[in-house]
N, C-alpha and C positions, 0 to 999 in steps of 0.2 A: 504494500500500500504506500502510496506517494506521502511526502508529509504534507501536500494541501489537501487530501481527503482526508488526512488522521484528525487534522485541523479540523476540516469538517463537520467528522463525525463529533469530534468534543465538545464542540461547539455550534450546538445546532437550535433554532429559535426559539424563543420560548414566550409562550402565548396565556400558560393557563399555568399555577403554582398553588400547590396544599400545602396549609402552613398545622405540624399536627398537633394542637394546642387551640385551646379558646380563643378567640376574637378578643384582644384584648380593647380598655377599654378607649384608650388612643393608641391606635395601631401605628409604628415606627414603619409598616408598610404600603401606608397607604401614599407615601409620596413617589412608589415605584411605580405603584399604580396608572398615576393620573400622569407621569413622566413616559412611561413604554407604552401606556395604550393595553396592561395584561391586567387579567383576571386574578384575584386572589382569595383562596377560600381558607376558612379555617374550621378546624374539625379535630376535635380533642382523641388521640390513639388510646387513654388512660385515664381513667376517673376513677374518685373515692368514693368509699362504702362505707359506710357505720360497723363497727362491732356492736352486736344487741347488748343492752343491757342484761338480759339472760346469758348469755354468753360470756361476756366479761365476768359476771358471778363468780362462775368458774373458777377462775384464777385465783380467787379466794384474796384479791387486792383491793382494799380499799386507800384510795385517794388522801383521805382524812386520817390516815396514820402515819402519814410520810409529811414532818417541819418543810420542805424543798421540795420544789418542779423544776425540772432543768426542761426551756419549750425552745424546739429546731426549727416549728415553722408556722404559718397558720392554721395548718390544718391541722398540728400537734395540740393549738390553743382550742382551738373549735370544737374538736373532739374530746379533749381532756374536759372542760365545759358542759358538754353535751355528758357526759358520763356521771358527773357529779350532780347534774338536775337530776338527769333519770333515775341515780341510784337516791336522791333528796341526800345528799351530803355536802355542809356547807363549809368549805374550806375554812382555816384560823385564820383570821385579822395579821397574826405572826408570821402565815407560809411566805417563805421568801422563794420569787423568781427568779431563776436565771437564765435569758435570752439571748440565742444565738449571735443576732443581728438587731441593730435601729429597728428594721422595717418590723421585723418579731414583738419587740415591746413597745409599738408602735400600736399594734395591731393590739395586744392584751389591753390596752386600755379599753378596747369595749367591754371587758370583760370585768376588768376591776378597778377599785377608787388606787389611783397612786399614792394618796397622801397617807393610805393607808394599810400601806402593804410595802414590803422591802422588792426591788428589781434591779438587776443586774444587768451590764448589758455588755454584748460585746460583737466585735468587728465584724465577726462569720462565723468562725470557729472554734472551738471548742475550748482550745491553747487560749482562746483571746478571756476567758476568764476563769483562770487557772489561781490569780490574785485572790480573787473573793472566793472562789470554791475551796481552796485553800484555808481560807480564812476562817471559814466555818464549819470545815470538815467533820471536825469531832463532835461540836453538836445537834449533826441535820442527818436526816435520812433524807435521801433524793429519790423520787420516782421520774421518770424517764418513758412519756408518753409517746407512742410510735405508732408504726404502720408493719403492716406484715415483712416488711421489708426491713425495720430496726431503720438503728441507726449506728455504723459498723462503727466511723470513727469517734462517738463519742463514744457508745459503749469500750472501745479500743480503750480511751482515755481513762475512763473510770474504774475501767479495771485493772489496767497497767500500775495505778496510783492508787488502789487500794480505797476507794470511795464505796460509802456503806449505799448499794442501790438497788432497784430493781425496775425493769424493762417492764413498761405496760401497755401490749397493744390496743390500742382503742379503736383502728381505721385500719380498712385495706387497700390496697393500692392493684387496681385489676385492668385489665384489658376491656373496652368498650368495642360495643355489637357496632361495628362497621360495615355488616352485610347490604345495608341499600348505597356502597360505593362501585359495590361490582363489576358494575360494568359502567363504572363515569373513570376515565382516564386523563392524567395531568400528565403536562411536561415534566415541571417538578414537584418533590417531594421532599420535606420536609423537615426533619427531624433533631428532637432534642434532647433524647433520653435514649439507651437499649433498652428502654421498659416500650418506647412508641416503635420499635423494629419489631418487640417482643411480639404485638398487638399486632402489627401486619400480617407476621404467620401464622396467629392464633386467625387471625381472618381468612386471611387467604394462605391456607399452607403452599398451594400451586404457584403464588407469585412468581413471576419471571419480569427483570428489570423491563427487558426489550428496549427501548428509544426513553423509556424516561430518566430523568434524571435525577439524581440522589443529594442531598443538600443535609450536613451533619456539623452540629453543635457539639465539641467538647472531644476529648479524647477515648470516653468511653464509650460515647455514640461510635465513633470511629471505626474502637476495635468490635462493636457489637457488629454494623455493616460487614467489615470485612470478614468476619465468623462465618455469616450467609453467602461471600463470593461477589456482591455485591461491586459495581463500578463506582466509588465513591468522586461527583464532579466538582462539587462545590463543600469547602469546609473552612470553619470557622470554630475560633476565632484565631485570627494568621496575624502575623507583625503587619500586612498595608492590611486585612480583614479583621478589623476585632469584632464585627458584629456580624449576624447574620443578614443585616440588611444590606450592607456594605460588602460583603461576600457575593450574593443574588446579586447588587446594581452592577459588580466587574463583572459577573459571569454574562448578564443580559446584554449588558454594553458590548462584548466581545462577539456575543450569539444572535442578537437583533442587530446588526448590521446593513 
């Protein structure tokens, strides 16, 4: 093959793009949009599920015996929340939070008076509040609210360091019925987790790339594509690509020609 057909092929138009994630609620893509003249849908590959309250029982965990909540996200807060109504158990005035990120105890303020409750806050990760967990070790019990999925590196953290804890799933993290896409076909596709590749073959186990093209977020997306054989076109985030918006305008700019 010549290298202007390899060109070619890599580089071929692109008219119609699934983004696999909700619409958010100002989409960063809608200036590709109105700029290429293309189509952009969005369509979540994974959504959450409730652990019932009868199920959680089980675990024989209550909320209201653990000083500490260490929350990863909002859906950690939402559901840790949701669990406590349902079981009618009213946290102490004294539980102290520890949040992952800004956006995280950003978000627990719906949930609780600040003036009246201890929170922590840190950068993203786990290390970033190592100071205060620290600080209070010896007299907190932490629960560690999660998804069927955990949470590998904080658990890593608290058990490396010997933190009195214990893991409590409240939500699951599942694949969504994508069966009425079957037979609608994009240029590209999307992706920003291996949990949303996970979800294409639970959908379609037959997939075959053919002409579309594959757009991947992060490194574990990455190595999730290449596990399936998959032709990975478009990735991000790259030293001139940090974003995936910015990734799609070089690939369209090269491919709408």
């Amino acid at each position: 093959m010549s290298s202007s057909n390899a060109e070619a092929k890599k580089y071929k138009e692109v008219k119609t793009i699934l983004i696999s994630q909700p619409k958010p609620e100002r989409s960063p893509y809608r200036q590709l949009e109105n700029k290429y003249g293309i189509k952009i849908d969005y369509r979540p590959f994974i959504h959450v599920e409730p652990v019932t309250e009868k199920e959680f029982r089980k675990t024989r965990i209550r909320p209201d015996q653990f000083s500490a909540v260490i929350l990863t996200s909002r859906n950690a807060i939402q559901h840790f929340f949701r669990m406590c109504e349902e079981m009618r158990i009213e946290m102490s005035q004294d539980t102290k939070y520890f949040c992952l990120s800004e956006a995280v105890a950003h978000y627990l303020q719906k949930f609780i008076i600040y003036r009246k409750r201890k929170v922590f806050v840190g950068k993203r990760h786990i290390e970033d509040l190592s100071t205060a967990l620290n600080k209070h070790r010896a007299n907190e019990k932490f629960l560690l609210p999660c998804s069927n999925l955990g949470s590998k590196p904080v658990v890593k953290y608290l058990s490396e360091n010997e933190f009195d804890f214990q893991e409590a799933m409240m939500y699951r993290t599942v694949s969504s019925d994508l069966s009425d896409l079957r037979d609608i076909f994009y240029d590209v596709l999307v992706f920003f987790s291996p949990l949303g590749i996970k979800s294409l073959y639970e959908n379609f186990p037959d997939f075959k790339q053919n002409e579309t093209r594959i757009a991947v977020f992060g490194n574990s997306t990455l190595a999730a594509v290449k596990e399936r054989g998959l032709t990975i076109n478009i990735h991000a985030p790259a030293p001139e690509t940090p974003s995936m918006t910015m990734a799609l305008e070089k690939y369209i700019m090269e491919a709408n020609k």
